[in-house]
C-alpha positions in Angstrom: -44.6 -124.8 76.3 -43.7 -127.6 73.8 -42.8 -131.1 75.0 -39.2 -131.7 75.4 -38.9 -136.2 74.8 -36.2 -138.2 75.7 -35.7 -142.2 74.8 -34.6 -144.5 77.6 -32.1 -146.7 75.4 -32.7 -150.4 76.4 -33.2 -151.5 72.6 -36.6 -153.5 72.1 -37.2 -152.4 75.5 -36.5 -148.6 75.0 -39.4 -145.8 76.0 -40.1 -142.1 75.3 -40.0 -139.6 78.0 -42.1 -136.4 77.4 -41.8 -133.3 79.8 -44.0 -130.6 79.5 -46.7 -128.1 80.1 -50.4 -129.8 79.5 -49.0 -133.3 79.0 -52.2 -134.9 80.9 -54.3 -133.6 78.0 -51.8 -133.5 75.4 -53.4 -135.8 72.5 -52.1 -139.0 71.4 -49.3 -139.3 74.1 -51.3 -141.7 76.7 -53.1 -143.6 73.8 -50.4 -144.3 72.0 -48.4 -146.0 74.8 -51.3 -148.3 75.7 -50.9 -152.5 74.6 -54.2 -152.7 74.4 -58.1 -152.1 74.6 -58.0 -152.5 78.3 -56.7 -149.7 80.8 -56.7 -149.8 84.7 -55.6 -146.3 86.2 -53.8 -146.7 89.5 -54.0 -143.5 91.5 -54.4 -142.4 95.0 -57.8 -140.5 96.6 -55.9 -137.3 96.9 -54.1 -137.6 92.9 -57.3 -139.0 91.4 -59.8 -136.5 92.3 -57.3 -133.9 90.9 -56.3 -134.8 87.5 -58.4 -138.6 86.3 -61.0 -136.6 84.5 -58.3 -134.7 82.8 -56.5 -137.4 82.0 -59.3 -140.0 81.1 -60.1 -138.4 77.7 -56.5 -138.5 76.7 -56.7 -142.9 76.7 -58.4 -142.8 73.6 -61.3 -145.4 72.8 -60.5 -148.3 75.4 -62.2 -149.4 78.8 -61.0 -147.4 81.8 -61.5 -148.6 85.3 -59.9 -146.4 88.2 -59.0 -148.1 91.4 -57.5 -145.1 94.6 -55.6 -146.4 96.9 -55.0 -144.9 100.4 -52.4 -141.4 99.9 -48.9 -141.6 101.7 -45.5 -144.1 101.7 -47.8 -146.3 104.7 -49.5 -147.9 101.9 -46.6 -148.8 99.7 -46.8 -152.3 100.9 -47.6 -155.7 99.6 -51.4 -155.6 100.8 -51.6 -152.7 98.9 -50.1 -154.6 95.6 -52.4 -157.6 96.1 -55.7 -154.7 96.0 -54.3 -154.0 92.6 -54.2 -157.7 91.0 -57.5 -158.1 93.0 -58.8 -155.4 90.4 -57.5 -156.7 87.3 -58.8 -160.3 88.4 -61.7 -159.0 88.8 -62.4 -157.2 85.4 -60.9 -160.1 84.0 -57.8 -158.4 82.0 -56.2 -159.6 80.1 -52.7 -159.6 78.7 -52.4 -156.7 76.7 -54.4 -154.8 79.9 -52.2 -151.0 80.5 -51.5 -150.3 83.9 -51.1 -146.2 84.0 -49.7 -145.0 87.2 -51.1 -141.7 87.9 -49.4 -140.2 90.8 -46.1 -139.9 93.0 -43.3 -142.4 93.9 -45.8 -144.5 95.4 -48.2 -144.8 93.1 -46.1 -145.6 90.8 -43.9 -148.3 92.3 -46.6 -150.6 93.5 -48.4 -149.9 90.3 -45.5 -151.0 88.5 -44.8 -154.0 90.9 -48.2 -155.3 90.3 -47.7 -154.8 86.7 -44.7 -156.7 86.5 -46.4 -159.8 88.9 -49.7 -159.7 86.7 -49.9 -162.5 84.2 -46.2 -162.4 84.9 -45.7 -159.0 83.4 -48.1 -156.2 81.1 -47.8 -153.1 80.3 -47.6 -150.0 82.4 -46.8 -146.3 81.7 -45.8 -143.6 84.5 -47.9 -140.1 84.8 -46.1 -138.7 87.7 -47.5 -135.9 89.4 -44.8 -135.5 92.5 -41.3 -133.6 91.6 -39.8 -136.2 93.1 -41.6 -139.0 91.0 -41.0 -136.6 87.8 -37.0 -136.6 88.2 -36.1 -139.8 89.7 -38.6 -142.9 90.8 -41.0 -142.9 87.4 -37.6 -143.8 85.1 -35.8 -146.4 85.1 -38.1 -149.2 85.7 -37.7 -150.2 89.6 -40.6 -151.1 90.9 -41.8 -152.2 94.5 -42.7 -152.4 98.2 -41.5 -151.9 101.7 -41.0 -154.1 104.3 -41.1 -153.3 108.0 -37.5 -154.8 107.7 -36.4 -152.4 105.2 -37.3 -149.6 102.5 -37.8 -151.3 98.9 -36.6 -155.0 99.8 -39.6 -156.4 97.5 -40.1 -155.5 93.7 -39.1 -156.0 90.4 -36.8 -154.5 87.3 -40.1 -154.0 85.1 -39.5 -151.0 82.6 -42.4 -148.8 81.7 -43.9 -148.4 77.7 -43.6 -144.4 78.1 -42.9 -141.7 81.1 -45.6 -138.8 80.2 -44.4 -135.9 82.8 -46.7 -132.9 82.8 -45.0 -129.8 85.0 -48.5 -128.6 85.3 -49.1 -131.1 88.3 -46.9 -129.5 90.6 -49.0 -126.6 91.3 -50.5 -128.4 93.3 -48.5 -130.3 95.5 -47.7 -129.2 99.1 -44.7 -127.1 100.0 -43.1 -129.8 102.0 -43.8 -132.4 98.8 -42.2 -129.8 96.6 -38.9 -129.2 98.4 -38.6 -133.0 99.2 -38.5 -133.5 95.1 -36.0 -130.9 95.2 -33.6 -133.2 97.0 -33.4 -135.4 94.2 -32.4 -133.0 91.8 -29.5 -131.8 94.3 -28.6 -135.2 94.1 -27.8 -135.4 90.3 -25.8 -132.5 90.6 -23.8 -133.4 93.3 -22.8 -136.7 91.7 -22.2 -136.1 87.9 -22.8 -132.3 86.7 -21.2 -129.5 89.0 -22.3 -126.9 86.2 -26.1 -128.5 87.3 -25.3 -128.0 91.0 -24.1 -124.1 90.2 -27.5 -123.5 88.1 -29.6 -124.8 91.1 -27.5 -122.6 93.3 -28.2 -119.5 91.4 -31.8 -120.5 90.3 -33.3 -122.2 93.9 -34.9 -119.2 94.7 -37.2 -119.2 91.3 -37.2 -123.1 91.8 -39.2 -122.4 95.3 -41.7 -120.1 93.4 -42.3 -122.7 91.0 -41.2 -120.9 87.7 -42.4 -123.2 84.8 -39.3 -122.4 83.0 -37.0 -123.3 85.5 -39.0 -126.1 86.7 -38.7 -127.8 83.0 -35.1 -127.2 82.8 -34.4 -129.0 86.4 -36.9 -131.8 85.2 -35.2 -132.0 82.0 -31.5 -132.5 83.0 -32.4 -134.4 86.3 -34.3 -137.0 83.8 -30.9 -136.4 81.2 -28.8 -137.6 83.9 -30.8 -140.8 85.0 -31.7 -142.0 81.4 -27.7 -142.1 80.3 -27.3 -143.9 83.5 -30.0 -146.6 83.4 -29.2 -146.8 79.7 -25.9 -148.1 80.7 -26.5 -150.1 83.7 -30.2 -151.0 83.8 -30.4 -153.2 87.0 -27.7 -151.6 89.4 -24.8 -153.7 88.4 -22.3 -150.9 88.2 -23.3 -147.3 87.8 -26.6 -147.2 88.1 -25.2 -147.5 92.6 -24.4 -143.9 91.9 -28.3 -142.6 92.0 -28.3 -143.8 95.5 -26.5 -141.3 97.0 -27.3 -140.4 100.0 -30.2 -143.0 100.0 -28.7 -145.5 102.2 -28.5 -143.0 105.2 -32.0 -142.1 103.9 -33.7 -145.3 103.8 -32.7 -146.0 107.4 -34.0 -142.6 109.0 -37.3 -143.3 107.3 -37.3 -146.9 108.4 -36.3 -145.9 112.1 -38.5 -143.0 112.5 -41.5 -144.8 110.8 -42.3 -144.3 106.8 -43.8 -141.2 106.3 -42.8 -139.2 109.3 -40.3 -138.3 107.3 -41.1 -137.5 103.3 -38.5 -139.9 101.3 -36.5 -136.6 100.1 -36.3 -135.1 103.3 -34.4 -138.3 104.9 -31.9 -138.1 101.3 -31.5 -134.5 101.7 -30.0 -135.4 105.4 -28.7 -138.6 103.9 -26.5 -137.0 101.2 -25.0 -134.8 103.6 -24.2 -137.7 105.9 -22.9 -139.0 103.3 -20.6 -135.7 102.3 -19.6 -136.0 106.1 -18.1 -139.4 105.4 -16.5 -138.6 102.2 -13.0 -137.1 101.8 -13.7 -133.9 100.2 -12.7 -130.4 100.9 -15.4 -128.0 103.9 -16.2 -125.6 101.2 -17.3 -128.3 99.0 -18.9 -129.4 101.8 -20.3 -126.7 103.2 -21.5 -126.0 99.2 -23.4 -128.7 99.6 -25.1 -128.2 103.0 -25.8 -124.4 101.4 -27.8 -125.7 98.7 -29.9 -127.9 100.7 -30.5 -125.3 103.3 -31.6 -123.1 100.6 -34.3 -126.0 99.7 -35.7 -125.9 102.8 -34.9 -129.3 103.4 -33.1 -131.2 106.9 -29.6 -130.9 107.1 -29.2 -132.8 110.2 -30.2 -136.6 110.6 -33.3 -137.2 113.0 -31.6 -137.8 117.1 -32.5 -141.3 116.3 -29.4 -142.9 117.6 -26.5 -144.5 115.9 -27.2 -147.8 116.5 -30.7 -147.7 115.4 -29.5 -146.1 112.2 -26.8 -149.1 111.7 -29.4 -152.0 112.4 -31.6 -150.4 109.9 -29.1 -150.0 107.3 -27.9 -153.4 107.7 -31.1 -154.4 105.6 -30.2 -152.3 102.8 -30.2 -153.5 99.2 -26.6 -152.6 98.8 -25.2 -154.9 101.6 -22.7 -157.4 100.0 -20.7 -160.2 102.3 -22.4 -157.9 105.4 -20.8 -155.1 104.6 -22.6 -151.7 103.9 -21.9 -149.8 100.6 -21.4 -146.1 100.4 -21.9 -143.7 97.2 -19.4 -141.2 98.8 -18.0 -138.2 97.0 -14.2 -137.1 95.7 -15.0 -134.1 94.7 -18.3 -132.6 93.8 -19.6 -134.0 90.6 -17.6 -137.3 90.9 -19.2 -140.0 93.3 -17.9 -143.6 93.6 -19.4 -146.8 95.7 -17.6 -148.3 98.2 -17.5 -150.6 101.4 -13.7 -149.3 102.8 -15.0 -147.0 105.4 -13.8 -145.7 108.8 -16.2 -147.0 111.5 -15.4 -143.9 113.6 -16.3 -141.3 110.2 -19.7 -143.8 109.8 -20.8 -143.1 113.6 -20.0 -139.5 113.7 -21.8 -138.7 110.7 -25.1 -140.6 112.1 -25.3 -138.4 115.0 -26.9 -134.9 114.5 -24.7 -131.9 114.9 -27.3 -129.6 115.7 -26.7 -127.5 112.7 
């Protein structure tokens, strides 16, 4: 399978996406996104035993030093940043040091977080190896931690040098880390591509068996989508809101229930269809909607962790202007919109589980 690139459109900022079969190996890809002579690979124990030595001869001619942090969204805190600027003290790199995330949504946002605090900003490119760091968290450049106040409430805008995706990595990952991913790609469908959302439905199946085929095609649009939006709205003023949907639900179930009893795509799969619930669309759009995310195997009912819970905890989110929480709803499917005019009575219904 050849590589199928993409450019991320932020003018002297712009980076190549590749997608692709063998990417990790793939020649002059890695190499010739690095600043410098210097190279720290951020992984995680479980991702770096996997795929480093594959990808290690791929850097070229430059210093490699490996640091694995602990596996699972636990870790994806500010003590875990700090271990990686304690490396790159440490080996005394410099500015033009590469930081190359090597791993899922994770790995890559506090690899990227401690790129952009690192000598105030280096380089850093993204090697995901999760479905769900392939088609949403590796582009776009958002980058950080959680707080046991909230999910993501410290980080940075810091773009990557190059997004190197190789499809080849998900043969590995678990069933439940597979159909979490999937929810992302739902997602883009739901909000700006109905034909997308009518290929899932008809291709899920071969999805599930991991078809390469399919698999590059639902990369490949998923990452179309996001790159015309970031292109246009790079930090979130505007469109850009839109990717969120069904993340504000999801953020709180994952910050009520603990972060990482629940996978990150699980709680947006529930979230996008709490989300559905509160929007003024038609059942069979609705019901469309919960179809395709029953099909991915993925929760279609919030956790029974109580309304209020779920309010405090959304209260925190990033979205929150003049203390009023913003929705990406739906019109119709294929055309979301943000918004804070909301019925109170539609907001605690849809946080309560309807034991679908």
């Amino acid at each position: 399978m050849s590589a199928y690139n993409l450019t991320v459109d932020l003018g002297d900022r712009s980076y190549p996406i590749a997608i692709g079969s063998g990417m990790l190996s793939a020649g002059s890809y890695l190499a010739d996104a690095l600043a410098g002579s210097q190279c720290l690979v951020v992984s995680n124990v479980t991702v770096a035993q996997l795929y480093f030595q594959e990808l290690k001869p791929s850097l070229g001619d430059v210093t490699v030093d490996l640091i694995e942090l602990p596996d699972g969204e636990a870790h994806k805190t500010v003590s875990t940043v700090q271990s990686i600027l304690d490396r790159l003290v440490e080996s005394k790199a410099g500015r033009d040091v590469t930081i190359v995330a090597l791993g899922g949504g994770v790995v890559g946002d506090v690899a990227g977080f401690a790129a952009a605090c690192y000598m105030r900003g280096v380089a850093f490119v993204q090697v995901p190896t999760t479905l769900l760091a392939q088609v949403d968290s590796s582009v776009g450049g958002k980058t950080g931690v959680n707080h046991p106040g909230g999910k993501n409430l410290i980080g940075a805008f810091h773009q990557p040098r190059s997004v190197i995706i190789d499809t080849d990595t998900l043969s590995t990952l678990s069933d439940r880390e597979f159909r979490a991913g999937l929810a992302e790609v739902i997602k883009y469908g739901a909000i700006a591509d109905t034909e997308f959302l009518g290929w899932l439905e008809e291709n899920m199946a071969t999805l599930l068996n991991r078809d390469p085929e399919a698999l590059a095609c639902a990369i490949r649009r998923s990452c179309e989508i996001k790159v015309d939006v970031v292109a246009e709205d790079e930090r979130e003023a505007g469109k850009r809101a839109l990717l969120n949907f069904g993340h504000t639900f999801g953020h709180a179930i994952e910050n009520t229930v603990g972060y990482g009893e629940w996978l990150h795509g699980e709680a947006v799969a529930a979230g996008m269809l709490m989300a559905a619930a509160m929007s003024d669309i038609e059942d069979a759009e609705r019901q469309r909607l919960v179809s395709l995310v029953e099909a991915a195997g993925l929760p279609v009912d919030p956790p029974a962790a109580g309304a209020a819970n779920l309010r405090e905890a959304m209260k925190l989110d990033k979205k929150v202007q003049s203390n009023k929480i913003r929705f990406v709803l739906l019109r119709r499917l294929g055309d979301a919109f943000v918004t804070a005019d909301y019925d109170d009575a539609a907001l605690d219904r849809a946080l309560e589980p309807t034991g679908a």
